[in-house]
Every structure is written in C-alpha cells, then in structure tokens.
N, C-alpha and C positions, 0 to 999 in steps of 0.2 A: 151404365154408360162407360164405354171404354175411349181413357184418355192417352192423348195423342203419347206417342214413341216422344218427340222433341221436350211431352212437357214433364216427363218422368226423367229425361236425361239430365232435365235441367233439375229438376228437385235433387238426384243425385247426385250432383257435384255439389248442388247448394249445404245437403248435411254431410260431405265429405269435407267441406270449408271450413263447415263450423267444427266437425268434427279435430279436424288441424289445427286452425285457430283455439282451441280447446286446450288441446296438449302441447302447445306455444306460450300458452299461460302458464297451465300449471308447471310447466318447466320453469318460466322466468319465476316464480313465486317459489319454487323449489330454490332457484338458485339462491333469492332474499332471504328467504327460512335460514340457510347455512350460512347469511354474513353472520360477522360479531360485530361489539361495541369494540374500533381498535384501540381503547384505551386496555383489552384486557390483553393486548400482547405488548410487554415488556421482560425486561430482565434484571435482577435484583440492583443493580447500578449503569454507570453507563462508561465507566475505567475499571478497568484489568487489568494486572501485572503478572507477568510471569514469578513460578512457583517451582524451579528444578528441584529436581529429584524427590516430585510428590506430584498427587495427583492432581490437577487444578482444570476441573470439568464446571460450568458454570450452563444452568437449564433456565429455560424464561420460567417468569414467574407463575405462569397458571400451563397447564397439560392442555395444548390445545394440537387438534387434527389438522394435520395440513401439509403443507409442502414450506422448507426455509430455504433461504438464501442467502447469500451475501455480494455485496460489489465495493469495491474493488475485489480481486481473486486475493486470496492469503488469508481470508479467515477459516478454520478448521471448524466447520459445523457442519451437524447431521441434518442430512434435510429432511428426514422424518420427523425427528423431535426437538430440532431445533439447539441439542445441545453443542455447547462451544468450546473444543480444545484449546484455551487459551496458550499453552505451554506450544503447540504445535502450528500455533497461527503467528505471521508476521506482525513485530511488532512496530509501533513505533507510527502506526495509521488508526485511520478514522473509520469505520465500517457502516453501509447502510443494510440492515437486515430486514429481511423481507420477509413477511409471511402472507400465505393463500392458505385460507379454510376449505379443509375438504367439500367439493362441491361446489365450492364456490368460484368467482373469478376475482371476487375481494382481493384488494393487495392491504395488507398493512405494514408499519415500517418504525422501525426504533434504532437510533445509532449507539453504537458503542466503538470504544477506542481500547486499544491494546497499549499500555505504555513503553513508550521506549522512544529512540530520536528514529527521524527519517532525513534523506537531503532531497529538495526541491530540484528535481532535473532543470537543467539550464543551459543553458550556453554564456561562457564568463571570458571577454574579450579583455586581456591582459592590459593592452594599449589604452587602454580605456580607462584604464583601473581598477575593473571586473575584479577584483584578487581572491575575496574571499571565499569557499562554500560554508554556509553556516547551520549546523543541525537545527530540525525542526522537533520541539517537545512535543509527546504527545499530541502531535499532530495540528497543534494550532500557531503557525506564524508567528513570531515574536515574544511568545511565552520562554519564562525565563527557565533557565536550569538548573536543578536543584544542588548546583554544585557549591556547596560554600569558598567564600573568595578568602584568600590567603596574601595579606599584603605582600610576604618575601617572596607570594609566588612567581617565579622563574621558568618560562616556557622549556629554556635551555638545561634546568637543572632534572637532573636523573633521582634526583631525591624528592621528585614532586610529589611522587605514588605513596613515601611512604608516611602520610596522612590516611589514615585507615579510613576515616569518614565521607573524606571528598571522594569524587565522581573520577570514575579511571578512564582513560582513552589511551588507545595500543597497547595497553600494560606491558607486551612482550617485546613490543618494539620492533611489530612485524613490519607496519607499514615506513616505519622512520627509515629499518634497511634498508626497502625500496628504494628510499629517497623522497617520501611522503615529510612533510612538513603539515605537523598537525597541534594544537594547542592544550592547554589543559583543559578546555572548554568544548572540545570536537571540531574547534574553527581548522580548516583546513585551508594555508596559506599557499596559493596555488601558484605563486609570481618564484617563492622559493622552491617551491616543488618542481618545476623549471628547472630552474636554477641548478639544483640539487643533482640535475642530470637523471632525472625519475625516468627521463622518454628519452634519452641517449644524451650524452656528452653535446652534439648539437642534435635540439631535440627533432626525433623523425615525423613529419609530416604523414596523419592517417595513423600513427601509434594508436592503442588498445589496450588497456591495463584493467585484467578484472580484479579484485581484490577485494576482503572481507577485514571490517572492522569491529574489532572487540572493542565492547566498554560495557562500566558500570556505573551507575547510579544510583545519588545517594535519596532514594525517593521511597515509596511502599514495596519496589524491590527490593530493597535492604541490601542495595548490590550485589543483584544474581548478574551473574556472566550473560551477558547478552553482543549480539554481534548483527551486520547490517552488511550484507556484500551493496560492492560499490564498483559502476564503471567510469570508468576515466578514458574520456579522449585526447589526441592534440592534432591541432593544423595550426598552419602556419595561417591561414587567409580564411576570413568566413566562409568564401564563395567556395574553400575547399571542403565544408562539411557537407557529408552525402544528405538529399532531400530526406530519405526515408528514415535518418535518424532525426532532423527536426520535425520529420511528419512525427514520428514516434514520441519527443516532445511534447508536441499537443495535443496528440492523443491521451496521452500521460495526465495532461493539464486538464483536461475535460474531466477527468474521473476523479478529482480530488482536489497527490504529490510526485600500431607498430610494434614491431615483435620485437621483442626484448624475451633474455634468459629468464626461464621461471627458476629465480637460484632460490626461494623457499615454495612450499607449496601453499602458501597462502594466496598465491599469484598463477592465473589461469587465462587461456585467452578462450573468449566465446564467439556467439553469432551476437552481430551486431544490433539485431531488431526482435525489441520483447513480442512474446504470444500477446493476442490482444484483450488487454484488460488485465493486465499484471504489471504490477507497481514495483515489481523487483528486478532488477538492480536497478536505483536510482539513478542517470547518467548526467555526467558533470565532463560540458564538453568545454574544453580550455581551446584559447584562438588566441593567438598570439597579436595579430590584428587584423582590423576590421578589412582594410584595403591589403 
C-alpha cells in the first residue's frame, strides 16, 4: 500500500523535531556538564597591597578554564587565567571578579580589594559647610586609618613627616604649593583650599584642577609610595555645575566610589567626563553655594 505524499511529509518534519529537540538537550546538558561548584573559584585572600619593585602577581586558588573579569575597570587581570597584577591595578577599591567556565554561561564571582585610600566623588557645597573630602580605607566608608595619632601633632608643622612610622600625605608638598590644604590624615580642607587662592585669587567659576596625590601608609604596605590622581572642581552656584558631570557622579555611585598655570607638573587639565566604568579620577566638586 502506497501512503499518501501528506502523511510522509508529516512523518518528516515529526523526526526532524525530535531530531532538534534532541541536540537542544544535549546542548543544554553540555552546557550543565561544564558548570562548577562556585565555591572552587576563589583567590588566596580577599586584600592585596602593593609590592614595588618586585613582583606581585596573585592567581585564584584552583586552575580553572574560562573567561575573567573585573568591574569596576582598574583591576589588571588576565582574562584567560584570571591572574592579578596587583602592582599595576588601581588601588585603594573594591573589585568584583567574575568568572565563566569554558563552555558554559556560569558566572561566578569573588571580591577583592587593593589596599590603599580612594575619595568618594561628590559635590561639597561650601555654604553649607560641606568642607571636608575625607579618604576612604580600603574601600570601606568609615574605616579607620592606619595612621598612628600623635598628640603634638601639628597640621601646620613641616616636621610632621619626620615620624618614619606614621602615614605620609604630599610628602613633597606638591599639592600644598597649589594651594591644596590637606591634613596629616589625607583630610582635604576645601573651605581653606579656597581660601588659599587654589582656583584664583577670586576663585574662577568652571575652574578644573587635575592633580595627583602621593601618600603612604603605615599598614601591610610598610609604606610603599602610593599615589591617587584627583579632580577638583569650582562654581560659584550648584545650578552652575554641568549635568553631565553629576550624571557622571551617579554613574560613579552605582558602581561602588578653570585654567590656572600648570607651574609643577603634577597639575594637568583634562576632559571633564570619565570613559564609562572608570572610577578614576575621583571628582570632588566644590560649590561655593547652593543659590
């Protein structure tokens, strides 16, 4: 008996279906095969300190296949094997690193921190009495600094440094010739820094000061030279700060933390809005006030 054209057509799409449905499994059962247990992707701690002038390469704890990451941008990892340039990554943040098993669409995730300080981008309205920006330790809000306190200590005195043990801020006294007003502690007093005629004699409205800060600390650094570029704004009026630097702000916040002479080179003027997803330079915009 010869069966109809219609019911062979149909038989053949029916073992074309299963045929697909077939290798839609074992695809999705391929991809479970290659998860892992994410407890085996870790790294020997979860802080790192820089190490100059030696080698300080830091691998997860077990050889696993796959693809790494990191977010915020500034941590220096291979994204084959997941090792971590600690010397060559920003410090002074919080890192979430990410791993996908070859094969798989698995994410798994472990943080680690780079030690060293960061500052909280902000906007610090003077009238207010907004004054101060205050470094963030290793990356957690209101952790203290390993700085040992010094009763005779003397913001004003040039002899603070020479306590070989305490924690250094400007050692060179690069930002203080700007006219930066800054503490033994990295508190940066912004009302003086004003003052100080940092953004002009009367200070210029839309001023831009990029600048880099040296310090050390007295922590498992053992006071390696460490440094943090920093930008600084001024207006005279909130209403004067441009949107796209407090959009920048909270784009910053989700993820974690005027021409003046360049009379050292420690002082540079840039583009005003970070690549997206770069926590560097911290921006610390001063307003002199609100209305």
């Amino acid at each position: 008996m010869r069966l109809p054209t219609s019911f062979l057509s149909f038989v053949s799409l029916l073992i074309l279906a299963i045929s697909v449905s077939s290798c839609l499994f074992e695809s999705e059962d391929s991809d479970q095969d290659n998860e892992i247990d994410c407890s085996q992707f870790a790294y020997p701690d979860t802080l790192f300190v820089i190490k100059p002038g030696q080698s300080n390469l830091v691998r997860p704890v077990n050889n696993l296949q796959g693809t790494y990451s990191a977010s915020p941008l500034g941590l220096a990892i291979n994204a084959a094997t997941g090792e971590i340039d600690v010397n060559a990554s920003e410090t002074g943040l919080k890192y979430k690193v990410s791993f996908s098993p070859e094969g798989s669409e698995q994410v798994c995730e472990f943080f680690v921190t780079v030690g060293g300080i960061n500052y909280l981008d902000g906007v610090y309205i003077l009238s207010r009495n907004e004054i101060n920006a205050v470094p963030v330790y290793n990356g957690v809000p209101g952790l203290a600094l390993p700085c040992p306190d010094d009763d005779d200590d003397d913001d004003d005195d040039d002899d603070d440094d020479d306590d070989d043990s305490s924690c250094k801020f400007d050692g060179e006294d690069l930002l203080k010739n700007l006219g930066f007003e800054i503490s033994s502690k990295g508190v940066f007093d912004l009302k003086k820094t004003v003052e100080n005629g940092t953004f002009g004699s009367i200070p210029v409205n839309g001023t831009i000061l990029d600048v880099e800060l040296n310090y050390q600390l007295a922590d498992l650094s053992a006071l390696a030279p460490n440094k943090i570029p920093l930008r600084f704004f001024y207006y005279n009026k909130f209403s004067d700060v441009p949107k796209a630097i407090l959009d920048d702000i909270e784009e910053k916040r989700k993820l974690i933390n005027e021409v003046t002479d360049p009379k050292n080179p420690n002082f540079r003027v840039l583009e005003t809005v970070r690549p997206a997803g770069k926590p560097r330079p911290p921006y610390v915009v001063i307003v002199a006030s609100f209305e």
